[in-house]
N, C-alpha and C positions, 0 to 999 in steps of 0.2 A: 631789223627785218630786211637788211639790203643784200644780207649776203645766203646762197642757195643751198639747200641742203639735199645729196643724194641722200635718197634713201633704194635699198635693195627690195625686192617682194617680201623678204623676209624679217627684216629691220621695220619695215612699212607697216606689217601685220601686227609684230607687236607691237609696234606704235598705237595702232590701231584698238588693239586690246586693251592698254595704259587708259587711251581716252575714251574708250566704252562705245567706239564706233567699227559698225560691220567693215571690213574690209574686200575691198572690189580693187580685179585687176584694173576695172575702167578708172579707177579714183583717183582724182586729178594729184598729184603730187606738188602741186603747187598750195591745192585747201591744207594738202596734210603737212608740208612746211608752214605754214601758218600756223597751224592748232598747234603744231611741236613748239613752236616759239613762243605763241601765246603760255603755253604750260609752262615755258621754259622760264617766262619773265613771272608772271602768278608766283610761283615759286621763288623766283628771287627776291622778290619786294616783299613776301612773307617772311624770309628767313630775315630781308631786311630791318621789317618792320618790326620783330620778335627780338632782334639783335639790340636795336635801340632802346624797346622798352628793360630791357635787361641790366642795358649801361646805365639809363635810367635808376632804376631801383638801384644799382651798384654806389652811383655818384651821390645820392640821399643818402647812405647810413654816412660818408664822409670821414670813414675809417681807414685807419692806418691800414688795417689790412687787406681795403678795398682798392687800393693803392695800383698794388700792379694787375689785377684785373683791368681797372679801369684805363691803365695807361696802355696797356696790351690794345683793348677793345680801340679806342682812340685814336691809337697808332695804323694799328689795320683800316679803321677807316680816312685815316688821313691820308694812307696810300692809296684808299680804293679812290679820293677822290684826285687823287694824281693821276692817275691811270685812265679817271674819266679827262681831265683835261688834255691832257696823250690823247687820247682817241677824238676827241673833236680837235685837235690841232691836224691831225694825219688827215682825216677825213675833211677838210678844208682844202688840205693839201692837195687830196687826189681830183677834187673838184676842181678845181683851180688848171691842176693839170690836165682836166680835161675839157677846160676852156670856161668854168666860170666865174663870176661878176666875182669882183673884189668884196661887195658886202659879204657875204657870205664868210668871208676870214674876219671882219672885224662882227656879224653873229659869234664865230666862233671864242673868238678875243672874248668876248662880253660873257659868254658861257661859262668861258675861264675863272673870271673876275670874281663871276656869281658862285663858282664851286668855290671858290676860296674863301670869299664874303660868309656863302653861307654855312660851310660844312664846316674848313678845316680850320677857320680864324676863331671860329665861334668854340670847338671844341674843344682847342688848345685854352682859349679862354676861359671856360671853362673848367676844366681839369685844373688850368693854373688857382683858378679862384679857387677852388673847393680846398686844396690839399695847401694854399698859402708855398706854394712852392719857390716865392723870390726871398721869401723869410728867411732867417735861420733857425734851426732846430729852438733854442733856448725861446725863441718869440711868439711858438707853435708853428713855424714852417715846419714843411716835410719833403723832404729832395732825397731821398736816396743816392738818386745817380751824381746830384753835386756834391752830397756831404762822406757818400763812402762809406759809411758806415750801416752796414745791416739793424735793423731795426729787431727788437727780440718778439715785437708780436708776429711777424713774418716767418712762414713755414722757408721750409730749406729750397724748394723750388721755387719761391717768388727770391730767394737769396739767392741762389743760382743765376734764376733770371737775369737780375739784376747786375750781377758781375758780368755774364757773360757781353751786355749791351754798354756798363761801363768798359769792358775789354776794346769792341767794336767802336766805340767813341774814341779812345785814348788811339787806337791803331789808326782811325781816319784823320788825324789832329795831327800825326807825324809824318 
């Protein structure tokens, strides 16, 4: 909520419409950045919350073909949770530059710590448990991306997938 949102009379009004409130020229544009961001975040943590319980149900049935769903979902959030450590390291930053206390960067550090502790260690974890992914195939491991070989319960686009990211591995390795 730190950073300000123009809005025009006519962007405002239908703002104004979306959240079921009258619009007035007098209307402070500060209440109605708030409501827009309130709405903005409600909505994210829904989709968030909706998102997990989804991964959720994906990682119980513990299927081969739940496979690259779940590692898709997983992935995406293990960069959402890079992207929040980005942002509280910047935002330390700017603080800092503009003259505050050193705590403030090791909150930030600790914030870190905690995205990784708790989001992206745990889900790799995770995911590794479920699928036995250090295994080898013959042990019931299941690695696609290590063993290279397409699996035959796998539709042609989770086999796609899959090449396309062994591709991107193999390109970043040289």
């Amino acid at each position: 909520m730190s950073q300000t949102l123009f809005l025009t009379n006519s962007s405002a009004s239908l703002v104004c419409r979306e959240l079921g409130v009258t619009f007035s020229t007098h209307m402070s544009s500060r209440l109605l950045e708030r409501q827009v961001k309130y709405v903005m975040l409600r909505i994210q943590s829904e989709l968030f919350k909706e998102t997990l319980n989804q991964l959720e149900k994906c990682l119980r049935t513990r299927t081969v073909d739940s496979w690259p769903t779940s590692f898709a979902v997983i992935l995406l959030l293990c960069i959402f949770a890079e992207e929040m450590q980005t942002t509280a390291i910047l935002a330390v930053t700017d603080e800092v530059s503009e003259g505050a206390t050193p705590p403030a960067a090791a909150d930030a550090i600790q914030a870190c710590i905690d995205v990784e502790e708790v989001i992206a260690s745990r889900l790799q974890r995770l995911f590794h448990d479920i699928y036995k992914t250090e295994r080898e195939p013959r042990t019931g491991g299941f690695n696609p991306l290590r063993d290279g070989t397409p699996d035959e319960r796998l539709g042609k686009d989770e086999i796609r997938m899959m090449k396309e990211i062994q591709q991107l591995l193999q390109d970043s390795s040289e």
